[in-house]
MITI-344015 format. One record per residue (C-alpha): chain; residue number from 1; residue in one letter; y, x, z. Coordinates in Angstrom, 2 decimals. Layout:
% MITI-344015
<"A",NUM,"A",<Y,X,Z>>
...
***
This chain:
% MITI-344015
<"A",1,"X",<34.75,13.38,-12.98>>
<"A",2,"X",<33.00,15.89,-10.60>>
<"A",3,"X",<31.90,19.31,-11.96>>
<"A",4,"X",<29.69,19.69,-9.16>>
<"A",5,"X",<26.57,16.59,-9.39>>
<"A",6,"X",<25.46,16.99,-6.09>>
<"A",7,"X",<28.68,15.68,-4.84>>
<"A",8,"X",<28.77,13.01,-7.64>>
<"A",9,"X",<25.32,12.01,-6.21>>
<"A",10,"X",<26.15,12.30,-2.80>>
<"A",11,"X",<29.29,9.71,-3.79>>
<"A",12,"X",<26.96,7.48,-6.07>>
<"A",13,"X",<24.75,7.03,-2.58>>
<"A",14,"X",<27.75,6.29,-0.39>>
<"A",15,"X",<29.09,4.04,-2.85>>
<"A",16,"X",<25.46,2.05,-3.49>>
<"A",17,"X",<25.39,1.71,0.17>>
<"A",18,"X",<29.14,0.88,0.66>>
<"A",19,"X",<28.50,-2.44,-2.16>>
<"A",20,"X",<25.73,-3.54,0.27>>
<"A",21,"X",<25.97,-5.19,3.61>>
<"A",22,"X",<22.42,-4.20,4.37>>
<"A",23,"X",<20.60,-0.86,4.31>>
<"A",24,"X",<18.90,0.16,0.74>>
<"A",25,"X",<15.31,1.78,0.77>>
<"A",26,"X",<14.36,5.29,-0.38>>
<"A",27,"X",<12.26,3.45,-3.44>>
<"A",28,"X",<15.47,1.43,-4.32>>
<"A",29,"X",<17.92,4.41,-4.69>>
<"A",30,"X",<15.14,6.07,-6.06>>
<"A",31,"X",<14.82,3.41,-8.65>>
<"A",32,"X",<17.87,3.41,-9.51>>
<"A",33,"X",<18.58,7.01,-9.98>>
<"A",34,"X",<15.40,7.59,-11.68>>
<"A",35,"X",<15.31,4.42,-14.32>>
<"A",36,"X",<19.21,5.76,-14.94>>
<"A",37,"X",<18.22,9.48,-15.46>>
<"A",38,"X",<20.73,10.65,-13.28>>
<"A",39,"X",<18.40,13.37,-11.44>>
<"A",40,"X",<15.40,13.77,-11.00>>
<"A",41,"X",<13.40,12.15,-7.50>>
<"A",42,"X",<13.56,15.90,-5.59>>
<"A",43,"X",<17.50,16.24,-5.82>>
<"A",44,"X",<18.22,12.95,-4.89>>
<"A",45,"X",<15.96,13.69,-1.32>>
<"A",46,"X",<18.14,17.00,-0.99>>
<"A",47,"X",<21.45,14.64,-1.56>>
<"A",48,"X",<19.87,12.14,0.58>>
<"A",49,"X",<19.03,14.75,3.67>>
<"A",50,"X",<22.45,16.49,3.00>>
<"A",51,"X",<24.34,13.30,3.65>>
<"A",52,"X",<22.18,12.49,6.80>>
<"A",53,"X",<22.82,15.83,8.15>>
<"A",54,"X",<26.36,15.35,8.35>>
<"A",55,"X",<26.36,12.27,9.12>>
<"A",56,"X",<27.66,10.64,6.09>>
<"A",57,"X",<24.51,7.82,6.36>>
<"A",58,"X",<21.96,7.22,9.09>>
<"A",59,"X",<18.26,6.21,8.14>>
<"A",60,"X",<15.54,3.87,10.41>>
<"A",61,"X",<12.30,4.65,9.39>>
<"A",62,"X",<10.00,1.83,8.47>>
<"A",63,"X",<6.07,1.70,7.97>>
<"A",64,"X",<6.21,2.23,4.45>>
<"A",65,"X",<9.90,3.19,3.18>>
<"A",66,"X",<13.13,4.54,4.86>>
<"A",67,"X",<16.06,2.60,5.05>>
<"A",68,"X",<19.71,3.86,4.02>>
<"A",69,"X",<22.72,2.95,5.41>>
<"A",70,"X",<26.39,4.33,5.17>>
<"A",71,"X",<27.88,5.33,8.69>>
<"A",72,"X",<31.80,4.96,9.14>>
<"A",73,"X",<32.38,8.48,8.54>>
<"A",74,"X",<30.61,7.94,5.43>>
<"A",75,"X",<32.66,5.08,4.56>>
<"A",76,"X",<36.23,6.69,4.87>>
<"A",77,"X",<34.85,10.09,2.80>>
<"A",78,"X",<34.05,7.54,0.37>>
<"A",79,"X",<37.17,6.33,0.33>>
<"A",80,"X",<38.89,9.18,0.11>>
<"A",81,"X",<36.58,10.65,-3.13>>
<"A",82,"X",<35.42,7.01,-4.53>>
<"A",83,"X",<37.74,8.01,-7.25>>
<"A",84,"X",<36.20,10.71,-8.26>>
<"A",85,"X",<33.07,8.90,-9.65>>
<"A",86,"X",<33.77,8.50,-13.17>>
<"A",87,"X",<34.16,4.05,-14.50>>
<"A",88,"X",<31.16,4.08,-16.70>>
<"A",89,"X",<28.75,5.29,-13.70>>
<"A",90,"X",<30.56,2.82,-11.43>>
<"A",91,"X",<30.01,0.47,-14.06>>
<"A",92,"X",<26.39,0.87,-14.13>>
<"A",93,"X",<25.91,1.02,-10.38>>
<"A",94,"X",<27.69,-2.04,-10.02>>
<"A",95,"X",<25.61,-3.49,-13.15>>
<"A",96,"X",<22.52,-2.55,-10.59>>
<"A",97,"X",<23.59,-4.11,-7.85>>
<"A",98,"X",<24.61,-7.42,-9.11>>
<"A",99,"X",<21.27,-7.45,-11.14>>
<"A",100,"X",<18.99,-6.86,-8.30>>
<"A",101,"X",<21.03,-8.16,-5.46>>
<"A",102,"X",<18.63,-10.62,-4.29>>
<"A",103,"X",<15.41,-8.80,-4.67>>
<"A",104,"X",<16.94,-5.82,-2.71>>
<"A",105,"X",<18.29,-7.58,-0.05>>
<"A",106,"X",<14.96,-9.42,0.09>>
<"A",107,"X",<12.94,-6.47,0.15>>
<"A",108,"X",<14.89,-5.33,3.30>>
<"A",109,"X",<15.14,-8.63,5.21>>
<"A",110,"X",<11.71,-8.50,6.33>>
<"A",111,"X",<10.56,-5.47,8.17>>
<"A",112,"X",<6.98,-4.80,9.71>>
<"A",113,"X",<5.56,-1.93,11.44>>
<"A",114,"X",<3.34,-0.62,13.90>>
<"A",115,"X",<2.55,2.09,16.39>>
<"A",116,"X",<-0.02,3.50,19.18>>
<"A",117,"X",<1.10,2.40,22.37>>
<"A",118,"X",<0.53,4.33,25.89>>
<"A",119,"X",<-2.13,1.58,26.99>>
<"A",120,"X",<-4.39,2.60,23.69>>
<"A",121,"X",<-3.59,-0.44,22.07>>
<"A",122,"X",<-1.32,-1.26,18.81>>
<"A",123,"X",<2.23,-2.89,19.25>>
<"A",124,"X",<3.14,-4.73,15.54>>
<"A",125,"X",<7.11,-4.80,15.27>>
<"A",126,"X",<7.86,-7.72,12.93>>
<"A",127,"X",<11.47,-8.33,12.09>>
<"A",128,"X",<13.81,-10.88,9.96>>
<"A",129,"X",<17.11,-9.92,9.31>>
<"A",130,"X",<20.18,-11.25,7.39>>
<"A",131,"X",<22.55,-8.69,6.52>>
<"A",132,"X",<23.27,-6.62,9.49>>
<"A",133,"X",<22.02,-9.26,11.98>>
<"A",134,"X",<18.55,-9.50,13.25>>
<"A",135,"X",<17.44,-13.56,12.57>>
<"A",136,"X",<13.54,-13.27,14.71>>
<"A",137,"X",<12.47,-9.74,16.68>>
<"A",138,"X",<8.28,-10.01,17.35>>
<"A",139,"X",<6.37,-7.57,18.94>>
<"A",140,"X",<2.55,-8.24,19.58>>
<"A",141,"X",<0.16,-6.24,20.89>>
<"A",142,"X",<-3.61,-5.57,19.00>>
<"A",143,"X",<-6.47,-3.93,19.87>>
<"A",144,"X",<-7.03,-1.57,16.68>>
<"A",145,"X",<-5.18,-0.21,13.63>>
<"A",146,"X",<-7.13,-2.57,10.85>>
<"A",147,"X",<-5.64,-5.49,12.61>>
<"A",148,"X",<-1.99,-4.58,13.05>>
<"A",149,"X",<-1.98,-3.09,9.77>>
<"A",150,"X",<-3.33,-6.51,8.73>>
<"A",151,"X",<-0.38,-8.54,10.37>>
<"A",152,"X",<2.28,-5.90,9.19>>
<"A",153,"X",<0.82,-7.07,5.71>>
<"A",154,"X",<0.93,-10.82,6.64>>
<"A",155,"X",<4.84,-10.64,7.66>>
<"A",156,"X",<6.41,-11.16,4.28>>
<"A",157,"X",<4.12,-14.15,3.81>>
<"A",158,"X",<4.18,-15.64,6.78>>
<"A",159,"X",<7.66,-14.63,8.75>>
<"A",160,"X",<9.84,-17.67,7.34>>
<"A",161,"X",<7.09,-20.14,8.72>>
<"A",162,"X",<6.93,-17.95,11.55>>
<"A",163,"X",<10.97,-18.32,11.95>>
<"A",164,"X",<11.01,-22.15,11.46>>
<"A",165,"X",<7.75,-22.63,13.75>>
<"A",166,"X",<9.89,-20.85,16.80>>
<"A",167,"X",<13.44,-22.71,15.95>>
<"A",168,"X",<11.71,-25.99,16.34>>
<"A",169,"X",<9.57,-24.84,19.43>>
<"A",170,"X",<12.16,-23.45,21.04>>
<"A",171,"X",<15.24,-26.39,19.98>>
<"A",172,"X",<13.27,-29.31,20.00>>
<"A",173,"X",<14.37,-31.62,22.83>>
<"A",174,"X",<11.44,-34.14,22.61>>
<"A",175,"X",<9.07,-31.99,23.86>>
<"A",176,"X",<10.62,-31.74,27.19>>
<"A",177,"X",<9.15,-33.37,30.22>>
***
């Protein structure tokens, strides 16, 4: 085990992110650190910044979270230290992981944002993904904040009947002339 924690965080992040093929949110490591007692929510920002200052992870910010993902440098220091983090922590990360698997990954899949464009107007960024792939990319344009901030709440809801609405558009032979 590590006598410094910082590094035993820093290698409890890369290795959360390693188990994953797709990125984790602020809130979720968060969760995890915090419901664990690890540290406490301000240390695990410093580990988190540390790590994306040298590259170890690289972020994409989202409307309402950031999402975490482990770079390839970040993947062979893991692999080099991974040892270092003692079986019972592993244990309990993994324990995490395979617990919540589906509800992280699902709270990642579907992405929605929005921002001022140049023309005054509001572009909505809707995405679906499926581990590292992007399934549907939307971007729309609305007049005013209440009514992008509206769709970007809609997406969950709506994006897999969005999805299946433009794979049978778009693939359905019939409708040709």
């Amino acid at each position: 085990m590590l006598s410094e924690p910082m590094t035993l965080y820093k290698l409890m992040c890369l290795y959360m992110l390693k188990q994953v093929n797709f990125p984790l949110t602020n809130t979720q490591l968060s969760d995890f650190f915090l419901n664990k007692e690890y540290t406490s929510y301000f240390t695990l920002q410093q580990v988190l910044n540390e790590l994306l200052e040298t590259g170890l992870i690289r972020t994409e910010a989202s409307h309402n979270n950031t999402l975490y993902e482990i770079t390839d440098d970040g993947e062979e220091t893991l692999f080099f230290f991974e040892n270092k983090i003692s079986p019972a922590i592993v244990e309990d990360m993994d324990a995490y992981l395979k617990e919540n698997r589906i509800m992280l990954r699902n709270e990642v899949a579907m992405i929605a944002d929005y921002y001022k464009s140049t023309h005054k107007d509001y572009v909505v960024h809707c995405e679906v993904r499926e581990a590292k792939s992007t399934l549907i990319h939307l971007e729309v344009s609305v007049p005013d904040a209440q009514q992008a901030e509206k769709m970007c709440g809609m997406w969950k809801e709506k994006s897999q009947e969005i999805y299946a609405f433009v794979m049978k558009a778009l693939l359905d032979e019939k409708k040709k002339k």
